[in-house]
N, C-alpha and C positions, 0 to 999 in steps of 0.2 A: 750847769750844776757845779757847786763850789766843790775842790778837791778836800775835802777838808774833813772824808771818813776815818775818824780814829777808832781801832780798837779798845776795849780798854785792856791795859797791860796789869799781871800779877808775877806779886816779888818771888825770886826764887825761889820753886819746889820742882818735885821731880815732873818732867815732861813738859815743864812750864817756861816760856823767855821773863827774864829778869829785865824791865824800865820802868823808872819811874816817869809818871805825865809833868813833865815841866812844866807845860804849857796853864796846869792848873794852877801851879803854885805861882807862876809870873803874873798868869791873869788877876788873882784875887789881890794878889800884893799892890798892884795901881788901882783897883779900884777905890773912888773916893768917895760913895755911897751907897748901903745896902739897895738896888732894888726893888719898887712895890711891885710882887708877881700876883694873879690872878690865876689859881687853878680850879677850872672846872672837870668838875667828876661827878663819878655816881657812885655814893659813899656809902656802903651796905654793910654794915656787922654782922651781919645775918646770915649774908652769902659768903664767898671763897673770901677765907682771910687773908689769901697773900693779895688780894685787890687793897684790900684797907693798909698793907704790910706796907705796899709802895707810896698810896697817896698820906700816910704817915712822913713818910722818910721827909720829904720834901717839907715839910713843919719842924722835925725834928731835926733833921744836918743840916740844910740850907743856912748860908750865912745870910741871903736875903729874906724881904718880908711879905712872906706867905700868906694870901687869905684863900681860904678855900671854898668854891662857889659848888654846892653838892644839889644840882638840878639834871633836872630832862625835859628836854622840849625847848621851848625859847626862853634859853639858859639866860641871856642878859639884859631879859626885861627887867626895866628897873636900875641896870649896874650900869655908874659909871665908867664906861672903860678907859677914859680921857686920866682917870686919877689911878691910872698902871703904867708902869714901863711895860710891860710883858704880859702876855695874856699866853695859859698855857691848855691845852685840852688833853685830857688825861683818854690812857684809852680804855679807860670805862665807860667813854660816851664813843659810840661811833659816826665820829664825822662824815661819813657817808650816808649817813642815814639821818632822816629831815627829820623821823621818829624822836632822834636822841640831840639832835643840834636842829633850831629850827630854822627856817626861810629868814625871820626879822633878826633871830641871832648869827646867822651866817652875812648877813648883810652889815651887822655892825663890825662886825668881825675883820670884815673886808675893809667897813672903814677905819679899822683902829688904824693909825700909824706908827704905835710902838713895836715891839718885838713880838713874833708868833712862833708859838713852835706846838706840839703834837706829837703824843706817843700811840704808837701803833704797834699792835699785837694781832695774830690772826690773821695776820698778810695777805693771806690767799683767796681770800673773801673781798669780795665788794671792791677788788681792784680798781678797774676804771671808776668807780663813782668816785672814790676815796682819792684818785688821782683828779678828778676834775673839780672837787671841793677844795683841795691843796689850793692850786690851780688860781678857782673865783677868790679865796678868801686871803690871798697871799702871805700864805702860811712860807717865815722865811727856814723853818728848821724843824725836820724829820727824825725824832728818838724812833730804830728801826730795829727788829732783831734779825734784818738780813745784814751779811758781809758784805764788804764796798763793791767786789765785782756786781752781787745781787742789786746790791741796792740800786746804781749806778745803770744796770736793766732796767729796773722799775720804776726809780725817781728822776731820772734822767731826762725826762721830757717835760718835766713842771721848771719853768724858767727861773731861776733865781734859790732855788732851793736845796740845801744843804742836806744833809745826812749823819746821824753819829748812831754805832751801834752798841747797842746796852742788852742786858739777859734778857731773858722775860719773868726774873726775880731772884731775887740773890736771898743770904741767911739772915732768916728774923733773927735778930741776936736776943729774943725772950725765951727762944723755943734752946737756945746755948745754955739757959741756968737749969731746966731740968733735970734731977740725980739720975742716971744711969738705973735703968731697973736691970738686977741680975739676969745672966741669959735663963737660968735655970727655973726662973720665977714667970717668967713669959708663959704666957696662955697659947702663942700658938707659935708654931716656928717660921712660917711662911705667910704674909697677906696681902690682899693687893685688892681695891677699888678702881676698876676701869672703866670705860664708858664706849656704850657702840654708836660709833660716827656714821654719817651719811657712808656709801660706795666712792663717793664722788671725790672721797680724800684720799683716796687710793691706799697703795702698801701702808703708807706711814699709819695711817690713821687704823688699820688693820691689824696694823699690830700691838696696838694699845688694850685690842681684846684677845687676839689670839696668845700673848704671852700667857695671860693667866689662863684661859682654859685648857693650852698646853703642857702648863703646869700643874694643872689642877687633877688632869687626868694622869698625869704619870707620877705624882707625888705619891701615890698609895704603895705603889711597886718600890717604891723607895725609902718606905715608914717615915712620909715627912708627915705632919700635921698643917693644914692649911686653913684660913680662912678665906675663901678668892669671889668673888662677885663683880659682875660689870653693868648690873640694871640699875637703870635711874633711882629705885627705890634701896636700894644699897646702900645708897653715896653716904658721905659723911661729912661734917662741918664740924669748923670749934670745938669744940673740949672731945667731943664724941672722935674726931680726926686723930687727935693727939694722943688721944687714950689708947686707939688702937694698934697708930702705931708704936707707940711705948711696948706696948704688952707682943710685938711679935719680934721676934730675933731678927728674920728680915722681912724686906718687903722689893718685889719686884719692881723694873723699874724699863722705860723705853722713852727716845727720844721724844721731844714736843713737835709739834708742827702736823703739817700732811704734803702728800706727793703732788698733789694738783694744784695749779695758781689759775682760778675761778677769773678770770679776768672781765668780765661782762653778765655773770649770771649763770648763761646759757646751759652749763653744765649743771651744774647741783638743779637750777629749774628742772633740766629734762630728763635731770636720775630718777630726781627723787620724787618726780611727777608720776613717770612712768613704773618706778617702783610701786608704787602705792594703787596703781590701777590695776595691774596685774595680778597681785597679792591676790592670797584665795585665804582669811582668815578661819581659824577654827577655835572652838571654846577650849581644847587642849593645845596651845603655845608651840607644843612638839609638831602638833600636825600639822600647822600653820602652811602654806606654802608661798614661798618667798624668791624673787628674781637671784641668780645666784652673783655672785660679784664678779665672776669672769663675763658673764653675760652684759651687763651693765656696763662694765668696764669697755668692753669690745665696742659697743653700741655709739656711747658717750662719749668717751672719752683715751679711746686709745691711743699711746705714742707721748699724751701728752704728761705721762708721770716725771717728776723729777728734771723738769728741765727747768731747775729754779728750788737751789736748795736751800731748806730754811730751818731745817733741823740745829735743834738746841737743846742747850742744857732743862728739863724740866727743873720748877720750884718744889717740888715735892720731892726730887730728889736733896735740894739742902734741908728740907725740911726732917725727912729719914739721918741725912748725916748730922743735922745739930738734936736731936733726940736721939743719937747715936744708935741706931741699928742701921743693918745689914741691908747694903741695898746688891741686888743680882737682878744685874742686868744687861739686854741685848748688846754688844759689841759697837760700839760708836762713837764719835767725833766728842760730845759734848760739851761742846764749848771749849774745848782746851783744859775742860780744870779738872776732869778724873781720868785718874790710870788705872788700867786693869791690873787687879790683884791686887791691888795697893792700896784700891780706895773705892776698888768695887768687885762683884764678882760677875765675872762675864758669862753668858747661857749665851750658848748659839742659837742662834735664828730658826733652825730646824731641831733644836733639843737636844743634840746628839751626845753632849755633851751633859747628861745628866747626872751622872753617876758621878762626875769627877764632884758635880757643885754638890750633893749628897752628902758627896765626904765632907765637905766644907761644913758644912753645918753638922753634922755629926763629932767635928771638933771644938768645942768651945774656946779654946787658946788662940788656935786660926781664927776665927770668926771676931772675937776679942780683938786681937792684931791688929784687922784690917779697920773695922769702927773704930778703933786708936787713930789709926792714920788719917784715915776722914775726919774724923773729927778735928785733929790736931790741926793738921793742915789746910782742912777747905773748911769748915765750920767756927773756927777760931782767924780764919786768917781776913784781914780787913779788906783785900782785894776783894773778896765776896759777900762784901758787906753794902749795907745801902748805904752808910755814909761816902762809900766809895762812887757810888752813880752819882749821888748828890753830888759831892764835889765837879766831877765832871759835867753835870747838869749845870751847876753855877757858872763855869767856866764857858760853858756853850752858850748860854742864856745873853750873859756880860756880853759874849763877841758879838752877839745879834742886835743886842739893843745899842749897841757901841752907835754915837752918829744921828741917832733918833731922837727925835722929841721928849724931853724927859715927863715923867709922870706930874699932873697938876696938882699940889700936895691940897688937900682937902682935909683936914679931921674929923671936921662934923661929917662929911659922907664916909670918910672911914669908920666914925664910930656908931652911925645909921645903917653902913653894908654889915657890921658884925650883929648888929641888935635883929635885925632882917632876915642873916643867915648865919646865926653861929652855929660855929665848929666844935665838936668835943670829940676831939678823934679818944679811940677804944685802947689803950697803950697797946694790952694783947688779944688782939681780935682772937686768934689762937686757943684762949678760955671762955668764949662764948659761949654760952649754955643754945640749946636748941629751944625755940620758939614752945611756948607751952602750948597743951593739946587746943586748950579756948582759944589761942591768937591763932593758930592754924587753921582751925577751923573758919574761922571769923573772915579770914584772907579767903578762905575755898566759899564763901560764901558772897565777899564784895565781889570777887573776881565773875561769879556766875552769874551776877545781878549785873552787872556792867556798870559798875560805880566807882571802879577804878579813875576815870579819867576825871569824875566828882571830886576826890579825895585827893587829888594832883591840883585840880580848879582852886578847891580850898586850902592848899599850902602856899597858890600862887597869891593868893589874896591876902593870905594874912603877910606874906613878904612885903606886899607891894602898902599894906597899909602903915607897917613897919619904916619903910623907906621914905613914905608922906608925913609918920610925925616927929 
């Protein structure tokens, strides 16, 4: 495995090391040709914006030249991959999975000879398959959000393969032009969208729901006003996301990742198998009776939390700082880039600490203060910015293809892959409006018909007759 894990480094602020990456600025300056990269993803404006947020950046800062391949399934029917330096897979698709990358695409993949690399999110999942796909398809370069000792645990045994770690999303710089709504004018003071994970993700993922109903039940004691929810049917997207959080003063906040690293299945298989056989379901939700998570945890998976930490900074937290509100939150590492009190407001892990954060927002000056400082300094500052991974991604890209076979320049298949599969990326996915009641419907109805995989058959056809003339 190459030593070759950089962090990436931000300019001077409090708590943060001051370097700048030479290595970026030496690399682009000898380059004598943008370039041709191949990114496949799976391009949804529909779904979570900060997916669209990243596979943007790469069309937008990249000083080379981007075509973006937005499939699933046997992503490179049809594509030349001979007329790429680099072929990149974004982790919208998971390479682990034959579902999202197929048999004949993994196999050309293998044959490409240019540069390969592969962003991965969600680490803890589909380990081994995800390490033995690396592996077959000689993927020479790993975008990781583990740190080099983790990484170097994990990637360490695929021969030839490198590692650089990146967030798991830095600040939409569209969501930085929005006017500050006054605190006074805010509809609630406290909000939070959470989501209940499997058992099998352990504390981490525990406390993505226990924050808010912690909060939810003691904020009365404390005249806060809350909006707090953690059921699938809560969630929010696009403009509806933005709104909401505009309109509350703050919004809670806990690291990304989970405690468990799934390395073979075996565990989430036999959680959340055995969960669901046990379940004694009832038409009142309260009554419900449900395995408890000490129980599960004991059964499954004990001993084996946290031996493999992957905890980071969440996207939603820049998302809260460039919309400037209030983020409070659990006590933690996060990436290096927030300080407590400074740029966030820290709740202990067992709440005990409630009263002091009460006060905090009972003061509008304070509360003011510290959205100052986030903003200023991590919402405005280019180190947490996507131009900044791009730059870095170019520089990594360059070192891989460096030595390889260069791309067979084509235009007529260049100007046959765009006609086939154009791109119109969403500037701000951000302001998506949610799907109208009819398109909803319409989907709750192919999807019950099983006409989904019709409706993929027919996109693959009109590609492939695109590419024929």
């Amino acid at each position: 495995m190459k030593d070759t894990h950089d962090r990436p480094r931000a300019p001077p602020l409090p708590g943060h090391d001051a370097s700048p990456h030479e290595a970026i600025q030496s690399s682009l300056a000898d380059e004598a040709r943008p370039l041709r990269i191949l990114l496949a993803c799976n391009y949804d404006p529909a779904n979570a914006a900060t997916v669209c947020d990243h596979i943007n950046a790469f069309v937008r800062y990249s000083r080379h030249e981007v075509r973006v391949l937005s499939r699933v399934g046997e992503i490179f029917d049809g594509v030349k991959l001979e007329t790429f330096d680099a072929v990149v897979i974004h982790y919208s698709l998971f390479l682990a999975m034959e579902t999202f990358v197929g048999p004949r695409s993994r196999r050309a993949l293998a044959a490409f000879r240019g540069a390969k690399a592969v962003f991965i999110q969600d680490e803890y999942r589909f380990v081994n398959a995800t390490l033995d796909a690396l592996e077959a398809c000689g993927v020479d370069l790993v975008f990781t959000c583990l740190g080099p000792a983790e990484a170097e645990r994990i990637y360490g045994r695929v021969s030839g393969l490198g590692t650089q770690q990146v967030l798991t999303g830095y600040v939409p710089h569209w969501l930085t032009h929005y006017p500050p709504i006054p605190l006074s004018a805010r509809k609630t003071m406290v909000g939070y969208r959470g989501r209940t994970y499997p058992a099998w993700h352990g504390e981490q993922g525990r406390e993505k729901v226990r924050i808010g109903k912690l909060f939810k039940r003691d904020a009365p004691r404390f005249g806060l006003s809350t909006d707090i929810a953690w059921s699938e049917r809560s969630r929010l997207y696009g403009r509806d996301w933005v709104k909401f959080i505009r309109n509350c003063q703050a919004v809670l906040a806990v690291e990304s990742g989970a405690s468990v690293f799934d390395f073979d299945g075996a565990v989430a298989a036999r959680t959340e198998s055995f969960a669901a056989l046990v379940e004694r379901p009832h038409p009142i939700p309260a009554l419900a009776k449900k395995p408890s998570y000490e129980m599960l945890r004991d059964r499954f998976f004990a001993g084996q939390e946290d031996q493999i930490d992957i905890a980071q900074i969440s996207p939603r937290v820049f998302e809260a700082i460039a919309l400037r509100t209030l983020v409070i939150a659990y006590p933690g590492r996060y990436s290096g880039v927030l300080e407590p009190w400074r740029h966030y407001v820290p709740l202990d892990k067992d709440h005990g600490n409630m009263a002091a954060v009460a006060a905090v927002l009972r003061d509008p000056e304070r509360v003011a203060e510290i959205i100052t400082n986030a903003y200023a300094e991590i919402a405005l500052n280019p180190a947490y910015g996507y131009g900044t991974m791009i730059a870095l991604f170019d520089a990594r890209i360059t070192e891989a293809a460096a030595g390889r076979p260069g791309a067979e320049i084509d235009e007529r298949a260049d100007a046959k892959f765009r006609r086939a599969f154009p791109f119109t990326p969403v500037d701000n996915p951000h302001e998506m409006r949610r799907p109208s009641l009819a398109r909803r419907l319409a989907g709750r109805i192919v999807h019950r018909l099983g006409l989904g995989e019709l409706a993929v058959r027919l996109r693959r056809r009109r590609g492939r007759k695109a590419l024929e003339s």
